[in-house]
C-alpha positions as MATLAB code, in Angstrom:
seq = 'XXXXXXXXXXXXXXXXXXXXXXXXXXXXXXXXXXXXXXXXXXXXXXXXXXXXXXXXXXXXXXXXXXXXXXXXXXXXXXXXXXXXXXXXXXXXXXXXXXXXXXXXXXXXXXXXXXXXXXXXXX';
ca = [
     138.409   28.797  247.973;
     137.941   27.756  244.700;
     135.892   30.397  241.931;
     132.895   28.816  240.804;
     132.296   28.445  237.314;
     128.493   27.433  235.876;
     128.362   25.474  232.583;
     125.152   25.297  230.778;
     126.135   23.541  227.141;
     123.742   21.136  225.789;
     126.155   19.086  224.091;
     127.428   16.511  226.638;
     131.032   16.229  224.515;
     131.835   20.108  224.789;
     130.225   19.958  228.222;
     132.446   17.032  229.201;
     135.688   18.580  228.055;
     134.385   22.178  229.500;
     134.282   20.624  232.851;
     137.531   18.370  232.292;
     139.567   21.579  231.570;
     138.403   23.674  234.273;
     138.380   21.076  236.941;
     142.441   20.648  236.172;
     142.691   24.307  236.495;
     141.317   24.057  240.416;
     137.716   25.600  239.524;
     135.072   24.459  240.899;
     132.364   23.651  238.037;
     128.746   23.292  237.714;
     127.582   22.004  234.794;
     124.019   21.524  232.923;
     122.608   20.390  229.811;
     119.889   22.639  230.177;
     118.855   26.414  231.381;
     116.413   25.595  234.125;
     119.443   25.399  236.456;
     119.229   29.206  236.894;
     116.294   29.040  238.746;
     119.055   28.048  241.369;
     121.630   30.744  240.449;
     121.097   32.610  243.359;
     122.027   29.618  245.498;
     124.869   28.473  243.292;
     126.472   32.037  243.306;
     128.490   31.326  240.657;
     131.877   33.644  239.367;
     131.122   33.444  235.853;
     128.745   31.500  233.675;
     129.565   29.970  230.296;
     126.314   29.684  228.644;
     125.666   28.082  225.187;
     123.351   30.126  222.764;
     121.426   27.178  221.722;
     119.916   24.964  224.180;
     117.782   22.045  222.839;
     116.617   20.884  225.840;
     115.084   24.301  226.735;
     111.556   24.245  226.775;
     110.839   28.026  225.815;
     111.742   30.341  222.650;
     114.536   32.149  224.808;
     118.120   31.243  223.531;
     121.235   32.481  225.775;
     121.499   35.490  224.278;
     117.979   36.445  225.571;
     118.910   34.375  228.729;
     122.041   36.539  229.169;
     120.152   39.777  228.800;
     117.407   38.665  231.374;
     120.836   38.010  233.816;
     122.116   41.418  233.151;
     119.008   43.063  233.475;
     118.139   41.775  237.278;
     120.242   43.676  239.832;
     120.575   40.463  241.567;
     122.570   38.663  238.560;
     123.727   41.821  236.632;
     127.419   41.948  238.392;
     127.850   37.686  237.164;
     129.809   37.436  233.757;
     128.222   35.774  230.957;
     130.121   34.007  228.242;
     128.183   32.962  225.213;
     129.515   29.593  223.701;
     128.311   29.192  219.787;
     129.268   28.143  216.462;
     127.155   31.153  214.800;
     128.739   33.388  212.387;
     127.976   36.307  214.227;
     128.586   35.587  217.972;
     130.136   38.817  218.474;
     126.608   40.542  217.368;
     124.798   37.901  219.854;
     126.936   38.471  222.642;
     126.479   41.986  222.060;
     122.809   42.095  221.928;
     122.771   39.346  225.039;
     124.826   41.944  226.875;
     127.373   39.785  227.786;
     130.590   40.008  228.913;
     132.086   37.767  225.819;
     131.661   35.467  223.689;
     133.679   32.149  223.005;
     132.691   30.605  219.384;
     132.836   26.471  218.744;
     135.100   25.163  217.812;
     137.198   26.729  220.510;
     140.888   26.144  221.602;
     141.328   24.929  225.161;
     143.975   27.796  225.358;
     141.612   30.164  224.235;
     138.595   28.800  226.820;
     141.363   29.413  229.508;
     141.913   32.739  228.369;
     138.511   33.807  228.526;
     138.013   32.373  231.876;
     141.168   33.802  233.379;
     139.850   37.596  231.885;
     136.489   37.172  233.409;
     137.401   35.105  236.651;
     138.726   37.595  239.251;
];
């Protein structure tokens, strides 16, 4: 059975090639342009989520570093990885402070996307 992987990126370019990537690597992929999909994480039961910092489409103040936090705080999502996706300066700090499980900064290498997934994907 193929892991699961949940992509919530707002930009449909990096989303498309996200999905592209992953699919040739056998994962199965969800993908999103927005964060509401996690009201349906339970029922997705993804193996990792790759979650962009900055949604635009996301009608509340919460970014996904406060979106990962709220994951890793509820018992029921805590055990998921979260990768933040961003072009900020200081993604390490974000991912840090979103309690994530790393980080992945834009522009990324599709080697280096692979990479992360491989580390987190079990």
């Amino acid at each position: 059975m193929a892991k699961k992987i949940l992509v919530i990126e707002d930009d449909k370019d990096i989303r498309d090639t996200i999905v592209y990537v992953l699919e040739e690597e056998k994962y199965e992929v969800i993908a999103s342009d927005n964060a509401r999909i996690l009201k349906r994480l339970v029922e997705i039961d993804p193996d990792l989520i790759l979650l962009d910092n900055w949604l635009t489409d996301w009608k509340s103040d919460a970014n996904g570093q406060q979106l990962s936090k709220g994951l890793k705080s509820d018992p029921a999502t805590s055990g998921i990885p979260v990768i933040i996706v961003s072009a900020v300066n200081n993604i390490e700090e974000v991912s840090k402070a979103g309690e994530a499980d790393g980080f992945l900064k834009k522009p990324f290498d599709l080697t280096e996307l692979l990479h992360i997934v491989k580390k987190h994907v079990k």
